[in-house]
C-alpha positions as YAML, in Angstrom:
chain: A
units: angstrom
residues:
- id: 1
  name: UNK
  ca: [0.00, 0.00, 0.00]
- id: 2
  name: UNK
  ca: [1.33, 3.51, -0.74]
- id: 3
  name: UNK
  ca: [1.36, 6.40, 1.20]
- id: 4
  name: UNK
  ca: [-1.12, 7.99, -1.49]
- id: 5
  name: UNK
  ca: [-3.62, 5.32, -0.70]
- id: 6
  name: UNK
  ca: [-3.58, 5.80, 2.59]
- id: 7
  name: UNK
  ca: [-3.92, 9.40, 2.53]
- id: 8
  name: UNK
  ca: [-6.95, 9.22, 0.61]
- id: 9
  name: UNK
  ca: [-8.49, 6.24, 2.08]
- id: 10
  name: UNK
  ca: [-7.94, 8.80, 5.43]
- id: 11
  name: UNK
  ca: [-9.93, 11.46, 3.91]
- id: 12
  name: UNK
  ca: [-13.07, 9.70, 2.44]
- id: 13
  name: UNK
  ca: [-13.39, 7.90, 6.08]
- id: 14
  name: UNK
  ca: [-12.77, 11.30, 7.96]
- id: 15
  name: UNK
  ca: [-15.34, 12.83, 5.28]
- id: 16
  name: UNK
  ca: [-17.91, 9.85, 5.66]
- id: 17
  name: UNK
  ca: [-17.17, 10.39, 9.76]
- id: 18
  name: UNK
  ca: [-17.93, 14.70, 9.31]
- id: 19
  name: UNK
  ca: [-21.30, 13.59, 7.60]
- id: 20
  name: UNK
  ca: [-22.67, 11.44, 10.02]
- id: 21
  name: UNK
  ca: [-21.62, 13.42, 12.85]
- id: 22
  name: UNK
  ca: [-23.26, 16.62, 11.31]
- id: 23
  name: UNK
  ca: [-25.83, 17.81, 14.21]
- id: 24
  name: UNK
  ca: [-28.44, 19.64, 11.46]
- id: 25
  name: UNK
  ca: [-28.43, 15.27, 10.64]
- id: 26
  name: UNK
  ca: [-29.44, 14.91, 14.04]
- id: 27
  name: UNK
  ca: [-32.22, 17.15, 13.95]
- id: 28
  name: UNK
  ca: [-33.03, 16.00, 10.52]
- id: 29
  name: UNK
  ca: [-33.71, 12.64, 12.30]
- id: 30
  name: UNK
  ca: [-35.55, 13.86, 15.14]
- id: 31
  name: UNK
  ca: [-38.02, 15.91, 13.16]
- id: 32
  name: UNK
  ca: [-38.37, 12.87, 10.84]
- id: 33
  name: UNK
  ca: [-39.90, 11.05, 13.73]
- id: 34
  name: UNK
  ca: [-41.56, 13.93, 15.36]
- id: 35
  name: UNK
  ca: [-39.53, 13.75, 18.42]
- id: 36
  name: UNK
  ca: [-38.34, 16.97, 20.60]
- id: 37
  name: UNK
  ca: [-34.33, 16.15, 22.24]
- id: 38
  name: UNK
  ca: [-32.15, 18.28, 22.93]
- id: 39
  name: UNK
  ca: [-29.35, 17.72, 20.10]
- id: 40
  name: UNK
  ca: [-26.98, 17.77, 22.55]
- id: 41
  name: UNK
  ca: [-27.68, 14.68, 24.27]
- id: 42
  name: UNK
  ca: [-28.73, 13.08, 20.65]
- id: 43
  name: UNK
  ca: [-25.17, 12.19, 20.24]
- id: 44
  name: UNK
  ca: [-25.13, 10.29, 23.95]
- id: 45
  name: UNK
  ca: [-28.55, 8.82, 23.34]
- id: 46
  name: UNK
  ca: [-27.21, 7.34, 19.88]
- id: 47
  name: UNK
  ca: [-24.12, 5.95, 21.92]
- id: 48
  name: UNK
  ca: [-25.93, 4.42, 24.60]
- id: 49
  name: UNK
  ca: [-27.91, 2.35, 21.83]
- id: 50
  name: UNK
  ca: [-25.27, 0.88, 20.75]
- id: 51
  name: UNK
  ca: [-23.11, 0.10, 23.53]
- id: 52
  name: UNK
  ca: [-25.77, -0.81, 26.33]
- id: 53
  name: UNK
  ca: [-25.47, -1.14, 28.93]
- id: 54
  name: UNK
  ca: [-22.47, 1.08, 29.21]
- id: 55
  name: UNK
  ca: [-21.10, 2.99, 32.21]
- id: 56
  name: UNK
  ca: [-20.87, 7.12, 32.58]
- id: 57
  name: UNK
  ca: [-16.67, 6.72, 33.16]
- id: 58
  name: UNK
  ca: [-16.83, 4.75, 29.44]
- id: 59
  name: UNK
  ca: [-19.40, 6.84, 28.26]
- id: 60
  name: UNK
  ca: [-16.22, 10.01, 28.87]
- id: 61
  name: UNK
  ca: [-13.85, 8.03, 27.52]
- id: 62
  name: UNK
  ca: [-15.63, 6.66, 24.47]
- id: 63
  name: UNK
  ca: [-17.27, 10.33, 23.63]
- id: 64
  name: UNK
  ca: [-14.45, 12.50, 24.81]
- id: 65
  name: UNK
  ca: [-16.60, 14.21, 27.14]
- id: 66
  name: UNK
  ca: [-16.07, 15.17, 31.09]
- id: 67
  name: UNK
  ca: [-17.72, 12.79, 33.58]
- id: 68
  name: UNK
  ca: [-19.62, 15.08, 35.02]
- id: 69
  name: UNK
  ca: [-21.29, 16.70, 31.52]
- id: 70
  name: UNK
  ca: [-22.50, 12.91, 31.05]
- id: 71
  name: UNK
  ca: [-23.92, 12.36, 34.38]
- id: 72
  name: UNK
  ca: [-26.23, 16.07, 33.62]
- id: 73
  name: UNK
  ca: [-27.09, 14.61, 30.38]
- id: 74
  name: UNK
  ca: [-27.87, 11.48, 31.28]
- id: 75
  name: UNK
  ca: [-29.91, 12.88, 34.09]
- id: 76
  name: UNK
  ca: [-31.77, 14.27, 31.68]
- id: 77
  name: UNK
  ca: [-32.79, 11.56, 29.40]
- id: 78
  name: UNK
  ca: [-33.42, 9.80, 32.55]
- id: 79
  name: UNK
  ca: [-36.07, 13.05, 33.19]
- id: 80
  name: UNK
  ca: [-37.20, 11.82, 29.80]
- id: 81
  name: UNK
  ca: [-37.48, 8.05, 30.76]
- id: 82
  name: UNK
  ca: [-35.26, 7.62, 27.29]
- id: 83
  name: UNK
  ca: [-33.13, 5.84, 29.26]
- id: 84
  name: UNK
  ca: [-32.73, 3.67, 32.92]
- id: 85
  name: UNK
  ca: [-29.72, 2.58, 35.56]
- id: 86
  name: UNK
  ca: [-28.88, -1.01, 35.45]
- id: 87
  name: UNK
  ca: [-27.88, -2.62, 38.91]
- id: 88
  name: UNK
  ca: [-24.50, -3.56, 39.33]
- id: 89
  name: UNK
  ca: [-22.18, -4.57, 41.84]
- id: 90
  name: UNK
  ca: [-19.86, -1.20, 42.11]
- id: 91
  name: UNK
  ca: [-22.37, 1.34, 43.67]
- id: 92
  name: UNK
  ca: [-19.71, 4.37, 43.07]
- id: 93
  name: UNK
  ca: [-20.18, 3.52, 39.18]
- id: 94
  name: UNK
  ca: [-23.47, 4.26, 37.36]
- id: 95
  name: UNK
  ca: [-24.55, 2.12, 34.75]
- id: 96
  name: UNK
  ca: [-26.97, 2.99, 31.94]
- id: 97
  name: UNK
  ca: [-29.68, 1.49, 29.08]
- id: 98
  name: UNK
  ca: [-32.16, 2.98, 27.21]
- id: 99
  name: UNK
  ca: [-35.40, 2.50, 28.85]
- id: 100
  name: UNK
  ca: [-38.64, 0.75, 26.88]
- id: 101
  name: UNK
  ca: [-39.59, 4.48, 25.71]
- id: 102
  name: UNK
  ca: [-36.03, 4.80, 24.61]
- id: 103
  name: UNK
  ca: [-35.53, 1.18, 22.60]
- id: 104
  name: UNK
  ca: [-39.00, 2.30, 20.50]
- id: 105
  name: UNK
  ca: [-37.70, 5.73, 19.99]
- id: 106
  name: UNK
  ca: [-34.45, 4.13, 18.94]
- id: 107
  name: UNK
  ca: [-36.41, 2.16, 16.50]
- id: 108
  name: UNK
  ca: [-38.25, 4.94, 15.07]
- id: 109
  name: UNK
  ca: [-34.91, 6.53, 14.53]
- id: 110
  name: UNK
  ca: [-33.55, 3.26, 13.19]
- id: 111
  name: UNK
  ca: [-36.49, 3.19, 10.25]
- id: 112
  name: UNK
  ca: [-36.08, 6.91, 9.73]
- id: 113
  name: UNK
  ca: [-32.24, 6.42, 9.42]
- id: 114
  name: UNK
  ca: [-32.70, 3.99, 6.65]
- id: 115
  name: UNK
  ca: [-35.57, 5.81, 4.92]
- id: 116
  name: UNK
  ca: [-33.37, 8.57, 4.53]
- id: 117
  name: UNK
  ca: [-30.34, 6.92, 3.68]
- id: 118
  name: UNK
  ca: [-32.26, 4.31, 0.95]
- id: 119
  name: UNK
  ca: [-33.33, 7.91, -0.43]
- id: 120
  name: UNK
  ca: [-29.67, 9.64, -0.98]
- id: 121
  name: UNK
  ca: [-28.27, 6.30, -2.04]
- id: 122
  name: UNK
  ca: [-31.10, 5.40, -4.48]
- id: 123
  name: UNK
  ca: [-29.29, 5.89, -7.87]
- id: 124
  name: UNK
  ca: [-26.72, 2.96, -7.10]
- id: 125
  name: UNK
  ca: [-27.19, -0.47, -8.64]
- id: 126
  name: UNK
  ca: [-27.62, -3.24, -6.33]
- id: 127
  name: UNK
  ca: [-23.50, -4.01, -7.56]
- id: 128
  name: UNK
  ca: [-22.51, -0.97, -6.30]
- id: 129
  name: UNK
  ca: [-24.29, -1.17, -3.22]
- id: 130
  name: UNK
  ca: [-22.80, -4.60, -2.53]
- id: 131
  name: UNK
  ca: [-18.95, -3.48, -3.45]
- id: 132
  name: UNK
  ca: [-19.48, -0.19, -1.08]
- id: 133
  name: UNK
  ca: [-20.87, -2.43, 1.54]
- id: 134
  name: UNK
  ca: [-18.40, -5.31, 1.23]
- id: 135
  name: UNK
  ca: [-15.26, -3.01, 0.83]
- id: 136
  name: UNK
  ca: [-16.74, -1.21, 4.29]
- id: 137
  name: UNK
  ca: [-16.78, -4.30, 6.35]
- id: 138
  name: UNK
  ca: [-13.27, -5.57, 5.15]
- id: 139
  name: UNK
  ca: [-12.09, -2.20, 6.67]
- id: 140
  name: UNK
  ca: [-13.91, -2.63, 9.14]
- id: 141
  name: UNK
  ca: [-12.41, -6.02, 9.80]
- id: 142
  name: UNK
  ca: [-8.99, -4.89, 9.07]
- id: 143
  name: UNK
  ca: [-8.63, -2.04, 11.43]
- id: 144
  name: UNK
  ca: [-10.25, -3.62, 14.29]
- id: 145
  name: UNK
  ca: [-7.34, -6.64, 14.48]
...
């Protein structure tokens, strides 16, 4: 592999990262489903989906964010019964998962997520769709040995 490669490999993935991460697609989402949340905690919300149940201290870690911010936004999706604490053994360390309200609002967003995305990636041939997808998890695969 060249240095070439690599650079631009880098780029598309940082560019695919910027466009996913973009908040106005946040809210794009959230109106799509007619729900209110702040867009703040969308991001957290998002993160707890996937990595339930997950702890505030790797919550920080994982999102780059100061303990403390988590534990007021978490407090208030918890105001929002988006999500619930799971018991564990450690009572200094909080642990977190989205709450029944939260899992169907995480489908909604789920359905809305690939609605929109069937609709921007609509003039691809099934081919094309496969290569992207394929090519995607072989990085995937590679970078995560």
């Amino acid at each position: 592999m060249n240095d070439n490669f690599a650079n631009n490999l880098y780029q598309q993935m940082v560019q695919l990262n910027d466009f996913f991460n973009q908040p106005q697609n946040d809210l794009l989402l959230l109106k799509h489903v007619k729900i209110e949340l702040d867009q703040r905690l969308f991001p957290l919300f998002s993160t707890i989906a996937r990595k339930q149940p997950i702890s505030v201290g790797q919550l920080a870690q994982l999102m780059g964010i100061p303990h403390s911010t988590i534990s007021r936004r978490l407090d208030r999706l918890e105001q929002q019964n988006l999500i619930s604490a799971v018991q564990n053994n450690d009572l200094r360390s909080r642990t977190v998962q989205l709450s029944d309200k939260g899992v169907t609002l995480d489908k909604q967003l789920s359905a809305s997520r690939v609605q929109l995305l069937n609709q921007a990636l609509r003039s691809l041939t099934i081919e094309q769709q496969n290569q992207i997808l394929q090519a995607i998890k072989c990085l995937n695969q590679l970078l995560s040995q």
